[in-house]
C-alpha positions as CSV (number, residue, x, y, z in Angstrom):
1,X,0.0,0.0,0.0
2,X,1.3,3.3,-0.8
3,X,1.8,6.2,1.6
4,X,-0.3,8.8,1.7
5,X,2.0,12.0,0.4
6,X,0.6,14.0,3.0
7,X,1.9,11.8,5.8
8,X,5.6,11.9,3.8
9,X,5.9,15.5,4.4
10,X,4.5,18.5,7.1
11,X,6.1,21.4,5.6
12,X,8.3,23.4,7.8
13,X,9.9,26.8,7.0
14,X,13.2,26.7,4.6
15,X,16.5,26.8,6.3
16,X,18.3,28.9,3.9
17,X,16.0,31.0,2.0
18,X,14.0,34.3,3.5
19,X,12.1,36.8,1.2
20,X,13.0,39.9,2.5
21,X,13.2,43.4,0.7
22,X,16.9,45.1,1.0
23,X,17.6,48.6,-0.6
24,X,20.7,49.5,-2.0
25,X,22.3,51.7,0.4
26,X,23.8,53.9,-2.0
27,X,20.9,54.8,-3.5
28,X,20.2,57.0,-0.5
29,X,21.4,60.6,-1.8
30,X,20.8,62.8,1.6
31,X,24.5,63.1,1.9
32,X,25.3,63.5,-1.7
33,X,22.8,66.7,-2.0
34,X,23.8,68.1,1.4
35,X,27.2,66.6,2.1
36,X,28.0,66.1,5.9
37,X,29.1,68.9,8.0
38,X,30.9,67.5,11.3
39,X,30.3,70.1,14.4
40,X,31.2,70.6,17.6
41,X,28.2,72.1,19.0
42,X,25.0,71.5,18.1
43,X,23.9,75.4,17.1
44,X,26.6,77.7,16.0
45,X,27.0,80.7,13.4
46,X,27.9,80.6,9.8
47,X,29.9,83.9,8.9
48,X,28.6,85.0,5.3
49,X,31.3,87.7,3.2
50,X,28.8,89.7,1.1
51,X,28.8,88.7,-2.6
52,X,27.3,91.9,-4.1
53,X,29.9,93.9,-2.4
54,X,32.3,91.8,-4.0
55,X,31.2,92.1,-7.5
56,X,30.2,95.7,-7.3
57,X,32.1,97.5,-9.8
58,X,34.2,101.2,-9.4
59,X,35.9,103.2,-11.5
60,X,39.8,102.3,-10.9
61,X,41.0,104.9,-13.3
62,X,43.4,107.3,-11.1
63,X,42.0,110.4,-10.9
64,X,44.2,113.9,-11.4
65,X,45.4,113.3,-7.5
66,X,46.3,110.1,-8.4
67,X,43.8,108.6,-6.4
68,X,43.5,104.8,-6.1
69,X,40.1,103.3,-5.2
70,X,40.0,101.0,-2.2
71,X,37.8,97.9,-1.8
72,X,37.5,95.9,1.3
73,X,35.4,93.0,2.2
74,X,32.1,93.6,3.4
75,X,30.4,90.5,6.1
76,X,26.7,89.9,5.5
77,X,24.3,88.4,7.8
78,X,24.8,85.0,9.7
79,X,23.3,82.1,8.9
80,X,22.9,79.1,11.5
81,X,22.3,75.6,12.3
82,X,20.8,74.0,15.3
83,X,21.1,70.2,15.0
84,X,18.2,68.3,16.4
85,X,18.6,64.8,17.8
86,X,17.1,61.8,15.5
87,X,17.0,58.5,17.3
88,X,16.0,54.9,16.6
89,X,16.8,51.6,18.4
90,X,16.1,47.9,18.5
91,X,15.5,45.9,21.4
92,X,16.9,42.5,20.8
93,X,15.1,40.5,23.4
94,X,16.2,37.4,24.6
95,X,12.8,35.1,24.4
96,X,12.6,36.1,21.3
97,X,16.3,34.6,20.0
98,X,15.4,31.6,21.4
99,X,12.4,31.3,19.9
100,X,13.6,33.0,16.5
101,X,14.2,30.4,13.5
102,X,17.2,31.2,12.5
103,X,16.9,31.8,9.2
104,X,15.8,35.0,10.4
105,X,18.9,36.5,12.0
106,X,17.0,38.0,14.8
107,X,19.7,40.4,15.7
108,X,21.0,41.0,12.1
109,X,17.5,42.1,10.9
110,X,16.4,43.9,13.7
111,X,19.7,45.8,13.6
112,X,19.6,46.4,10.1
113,X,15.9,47.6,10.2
114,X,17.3,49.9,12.6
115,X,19.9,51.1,9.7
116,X,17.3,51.3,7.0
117,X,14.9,53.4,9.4
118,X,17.4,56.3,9.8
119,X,18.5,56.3,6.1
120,X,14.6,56.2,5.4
121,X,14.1,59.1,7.8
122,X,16.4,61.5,6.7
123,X,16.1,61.0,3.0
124,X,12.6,62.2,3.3
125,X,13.7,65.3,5.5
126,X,16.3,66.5,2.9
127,X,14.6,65.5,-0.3
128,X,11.1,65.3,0.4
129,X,10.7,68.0,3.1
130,X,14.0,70.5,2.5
131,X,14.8,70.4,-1.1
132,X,11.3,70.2,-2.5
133,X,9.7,72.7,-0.5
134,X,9.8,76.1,-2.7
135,X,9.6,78.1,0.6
136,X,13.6,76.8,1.2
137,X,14.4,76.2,-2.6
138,X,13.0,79.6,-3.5
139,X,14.4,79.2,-7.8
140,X,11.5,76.6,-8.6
141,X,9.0,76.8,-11.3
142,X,6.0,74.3,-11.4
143,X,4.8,72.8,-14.5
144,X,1.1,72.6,-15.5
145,X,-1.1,70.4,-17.6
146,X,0.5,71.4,-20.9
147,X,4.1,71.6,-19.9
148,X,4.1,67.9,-18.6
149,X,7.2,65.8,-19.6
150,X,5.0,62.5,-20.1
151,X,2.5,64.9,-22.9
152,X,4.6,64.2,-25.6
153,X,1.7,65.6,-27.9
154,X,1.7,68.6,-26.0
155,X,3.9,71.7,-28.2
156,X,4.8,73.2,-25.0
157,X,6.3,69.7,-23.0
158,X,9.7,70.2,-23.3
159,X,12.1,68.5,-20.2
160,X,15.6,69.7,-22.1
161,X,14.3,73.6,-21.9
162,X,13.1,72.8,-19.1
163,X,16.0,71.5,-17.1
164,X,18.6,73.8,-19.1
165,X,16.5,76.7,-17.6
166,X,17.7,75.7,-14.1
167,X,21.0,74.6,-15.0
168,X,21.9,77.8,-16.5
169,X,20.2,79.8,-13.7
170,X,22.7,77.4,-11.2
171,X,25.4,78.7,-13.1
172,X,24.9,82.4,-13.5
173,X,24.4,82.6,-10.0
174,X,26.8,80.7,-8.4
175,X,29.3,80.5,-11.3
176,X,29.3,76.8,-10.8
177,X,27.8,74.4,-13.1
178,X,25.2,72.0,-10.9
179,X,26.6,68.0,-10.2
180,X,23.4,67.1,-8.9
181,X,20.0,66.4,-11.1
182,X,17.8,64.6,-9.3
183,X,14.8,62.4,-10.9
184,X,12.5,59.7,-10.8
185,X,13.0,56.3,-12.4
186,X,10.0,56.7,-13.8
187,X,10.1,60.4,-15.2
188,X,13.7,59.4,-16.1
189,X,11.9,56.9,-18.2
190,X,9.5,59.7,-20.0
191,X,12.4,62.0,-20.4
192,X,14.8,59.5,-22.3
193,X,12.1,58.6,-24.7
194,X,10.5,62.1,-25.1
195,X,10.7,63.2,-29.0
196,X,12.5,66.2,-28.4
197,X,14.9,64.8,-26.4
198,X,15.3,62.1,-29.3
199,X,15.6,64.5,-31.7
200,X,17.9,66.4,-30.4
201,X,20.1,63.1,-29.4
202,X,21.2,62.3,-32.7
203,X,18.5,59.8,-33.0
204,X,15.5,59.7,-35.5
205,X,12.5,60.7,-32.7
206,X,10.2,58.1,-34.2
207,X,12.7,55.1,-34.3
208,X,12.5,52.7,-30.9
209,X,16.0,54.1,-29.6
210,X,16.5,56.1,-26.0
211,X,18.9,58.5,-24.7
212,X,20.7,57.4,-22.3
213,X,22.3,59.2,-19.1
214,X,25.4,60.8,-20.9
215,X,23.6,61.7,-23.7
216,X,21.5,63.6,-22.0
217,X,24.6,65.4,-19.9
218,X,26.0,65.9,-23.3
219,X,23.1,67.9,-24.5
220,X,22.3,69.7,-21.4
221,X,26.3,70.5,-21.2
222,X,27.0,68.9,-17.2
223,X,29.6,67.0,-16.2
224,X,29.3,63.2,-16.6
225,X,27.9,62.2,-13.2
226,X,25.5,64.4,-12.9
227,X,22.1,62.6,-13.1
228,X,21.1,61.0,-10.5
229,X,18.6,58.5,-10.8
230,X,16.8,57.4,-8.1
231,X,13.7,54.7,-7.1
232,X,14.2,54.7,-3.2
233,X,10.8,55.0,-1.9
234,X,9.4,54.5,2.1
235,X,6.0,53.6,3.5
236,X,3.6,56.9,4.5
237,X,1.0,55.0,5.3
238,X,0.1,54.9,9.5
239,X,1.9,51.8,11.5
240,X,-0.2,48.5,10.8
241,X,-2.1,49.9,7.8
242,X,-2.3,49.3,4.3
243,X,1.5,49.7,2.9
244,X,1.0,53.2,0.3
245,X,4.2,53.5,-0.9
246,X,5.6,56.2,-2.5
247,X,8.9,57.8,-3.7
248,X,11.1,60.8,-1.9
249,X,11.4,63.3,-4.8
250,X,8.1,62.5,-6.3
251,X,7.4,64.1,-9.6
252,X,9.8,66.5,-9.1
253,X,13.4,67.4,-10.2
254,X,15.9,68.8,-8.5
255,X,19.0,70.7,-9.6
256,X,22.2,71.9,-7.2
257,X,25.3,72.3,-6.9
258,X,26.9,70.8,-4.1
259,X,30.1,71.2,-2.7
260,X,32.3,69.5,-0.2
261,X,32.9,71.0,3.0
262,X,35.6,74.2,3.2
263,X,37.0,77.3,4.4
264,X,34.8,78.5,1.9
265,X,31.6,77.7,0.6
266,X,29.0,78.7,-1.9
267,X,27.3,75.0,-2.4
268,X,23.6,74.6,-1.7
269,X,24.6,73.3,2.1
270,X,25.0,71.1,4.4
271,X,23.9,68.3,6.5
272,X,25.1,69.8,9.9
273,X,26.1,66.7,12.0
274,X,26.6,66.9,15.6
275,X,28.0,64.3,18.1
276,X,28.9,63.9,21.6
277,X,32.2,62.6,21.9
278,X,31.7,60.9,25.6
279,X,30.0,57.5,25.6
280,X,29.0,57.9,28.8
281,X,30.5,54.2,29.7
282,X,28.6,52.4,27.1
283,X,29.6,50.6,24.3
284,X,29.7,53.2,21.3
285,X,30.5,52.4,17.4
286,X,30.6,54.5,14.3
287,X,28.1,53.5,11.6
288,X,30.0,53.2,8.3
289,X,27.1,52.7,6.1
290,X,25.6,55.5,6.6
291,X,29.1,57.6,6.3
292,X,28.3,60.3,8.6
293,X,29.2,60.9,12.6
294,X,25.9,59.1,13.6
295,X,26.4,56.3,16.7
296,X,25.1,52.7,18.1
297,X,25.2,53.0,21.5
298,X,24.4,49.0,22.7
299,X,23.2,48.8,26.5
300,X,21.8,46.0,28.3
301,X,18.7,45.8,29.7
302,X,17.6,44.5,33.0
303,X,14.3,43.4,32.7
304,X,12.5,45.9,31.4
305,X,11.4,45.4,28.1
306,X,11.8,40.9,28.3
307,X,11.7,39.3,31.5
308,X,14.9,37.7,30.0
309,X,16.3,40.4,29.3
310,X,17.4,42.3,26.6
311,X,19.8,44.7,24.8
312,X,19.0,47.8,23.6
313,X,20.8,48.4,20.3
314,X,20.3,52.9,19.8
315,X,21.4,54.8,16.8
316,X,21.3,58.4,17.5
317,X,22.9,61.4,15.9
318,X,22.5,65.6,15.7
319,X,21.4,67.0,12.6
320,X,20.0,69.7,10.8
321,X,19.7,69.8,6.6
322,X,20.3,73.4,5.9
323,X,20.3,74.9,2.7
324,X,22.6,78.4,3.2
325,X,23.0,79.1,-1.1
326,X,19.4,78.9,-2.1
327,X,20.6,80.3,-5.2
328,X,23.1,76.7,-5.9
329,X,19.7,74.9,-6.2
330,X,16.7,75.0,-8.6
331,X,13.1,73.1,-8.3
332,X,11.2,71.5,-11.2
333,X,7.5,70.8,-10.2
334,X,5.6,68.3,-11.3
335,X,7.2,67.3,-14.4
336,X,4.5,64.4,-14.9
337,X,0.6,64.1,-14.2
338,X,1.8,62.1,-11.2
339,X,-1.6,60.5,-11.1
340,X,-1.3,58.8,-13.8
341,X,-1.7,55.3,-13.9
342,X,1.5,53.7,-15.3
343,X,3.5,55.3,-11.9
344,X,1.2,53.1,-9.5
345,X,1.1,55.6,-7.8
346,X,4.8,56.4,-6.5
347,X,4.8,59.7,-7.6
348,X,1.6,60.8,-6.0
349,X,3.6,62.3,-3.4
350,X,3.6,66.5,-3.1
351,X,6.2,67.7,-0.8
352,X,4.0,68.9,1.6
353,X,1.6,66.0,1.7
């Protein structure tokens, strides 16, 4: 007689296969628009030397006295930071490692969830809530209707007039050329297959061929390295809802030039970092992956949160995303109907939504 196959086999979970969702890490661009700042103190000043004074132009013919016209710096207004403290941590309890299959790395993921939360949380604060906002990023235009990158009907959609427009105005005020255009996946995907783009790629606009990234720094005249596309997204829905997930930058686009920490300065700004030296007797290591002066502090816990107890494993850091050039960065609206239903909805996400 045979065996029933149900009786051969009760299916248990696999010991070396977990689906689990990882993003690339350096697809986060926080520190790449704002570069890290290391500071001292958590608010300080930020001495400004005034640029109109600078470029204001005299007459430097000698007069009949043989007068010569002085010039001497002039020092604007200060700007300053105030870093705020962002915090996350993960309690790795001890009755749940012994009960954890291990296929599941109970401290790995909970530790690495701690990782993807802070990345998570301070991409949306420079991209989402800084950078898009046109109260901070005060050059900005925002597209309508007609003017929509993904209209390619439309006489007036145009994304290489559209995006030379802030390039130019980087450059004219700054005298830098911007290294940082930001985009969607997905309106990068309109862009490179938009028939003025094509057209103007060497490439007949009818034919089935794209423009790809350095053809398109070619013909807006950047650096290569420029473009920046990205897909990260994050969850805005409330804890234990529905997953909505949507993108960071949105429809938008977003130009700068950004420049590396110096004695001096005129990049869009900074991602003013502050840290406490003193441990405070607790064990205390840098976190590489996020490249920036941001700390796990690990601490035992007696009781508290598991009757086994537990450790406490804290990432904490100062910060403040400030944007001190406003005139090194340039906003581009709603470059597609976001709601359209070929972005499933990840760009239906305004910046102050």
């Amino acid at each position: 007689m045979a065996f029933n196959t149900s009786t051969l086999h009760i299916s248990v979970p696999l010991t070396d296969l977990a689906v689990a969702f990882r993003p690339e890490l350096e697809g986060y661009l926080w520190s790449t628009l704002l570069p890290p700042k290391v500071v001292t103190k958590r608010t300080d000043l930020i001495r400004q030397i005034d640029k109109g004074n600078l470029l204001l132009r005299k007459d430097l013919r000698t007069g009949k006295g043989g007068r010569v016209e002085e010039v001497q710096f002039k020092v604007g207004d200060n700007l300053s930071f105030n870093a705020i403290d962002y915090a996350v941590q993960a309690i790795l309890r001890n009755t749940e490692r012994m009960e954890a299959d291990e296929i599941l790395q109970y401290d790995q993921e909970n530790i690495y969830h701690c990782l993807i939360a802070m990345h998570t949380n301070i991409e949306v604060v420079t991209i989402k809530e800084t950078l898009r906002d046109p109260n901070v990023l005060t050059n900005f235009v925002a597209l309508t209707a007609p003017d929509y990158w993904d209209d390619y009907n439309s006489p007036l959609s145009d994304p290489v007039d559209d995006i030379k427009v802030g390039v130019l105005q980087v450059f004219v005020k700054t005298g830098h050329m911007p290294n940082q255009i930001v985009m969607h996946a997905m309106v990068w995907d309109r862009v490179q297959r938009h028939p003025k783009v094509l057209a103007r790629g060497g490439v007949h606009p009818t034919g089935n061929a794209i423009v790809t990234i350095p053809e398109f720094e070619r013909i807006i005249g950047v650096e290569p390295g420029t473009m920046k596309i990205t897909a990260q997204q994050y969850n805005n829905a409330n804890e234990g809802a529905t997953p909505n997930y949507v993108s960071m930058i949105g429809p938008d686009t977003i130009i700068t030039y950004s420049e590396a920490p110096g004695i001096r300065s005129y990049g869009i700004g900074y991602s003013y970092m502050f840290q406490d030296s003193s441990a405070g007797g607790m064990d205390v290591q840098s976190v590489k992956e996020i490249e920036a002066p941001f700390l796990v502090y690990e601490f035992p816990d007696n009781g508290l949160f598991d009757p086994r107890g537990a450790t406490v494993h804290r990432l904490v850091g100062g910060l403040d995303q400030k944007v001190q050039v406003a005139d090194a960065g340039y906003l581009i609206q709603n470059c597609v109907d976001r709601t359209a239903a070929r972005y499933a909805g990840y760009l239906n996400n305004l910046y102050n939504s």
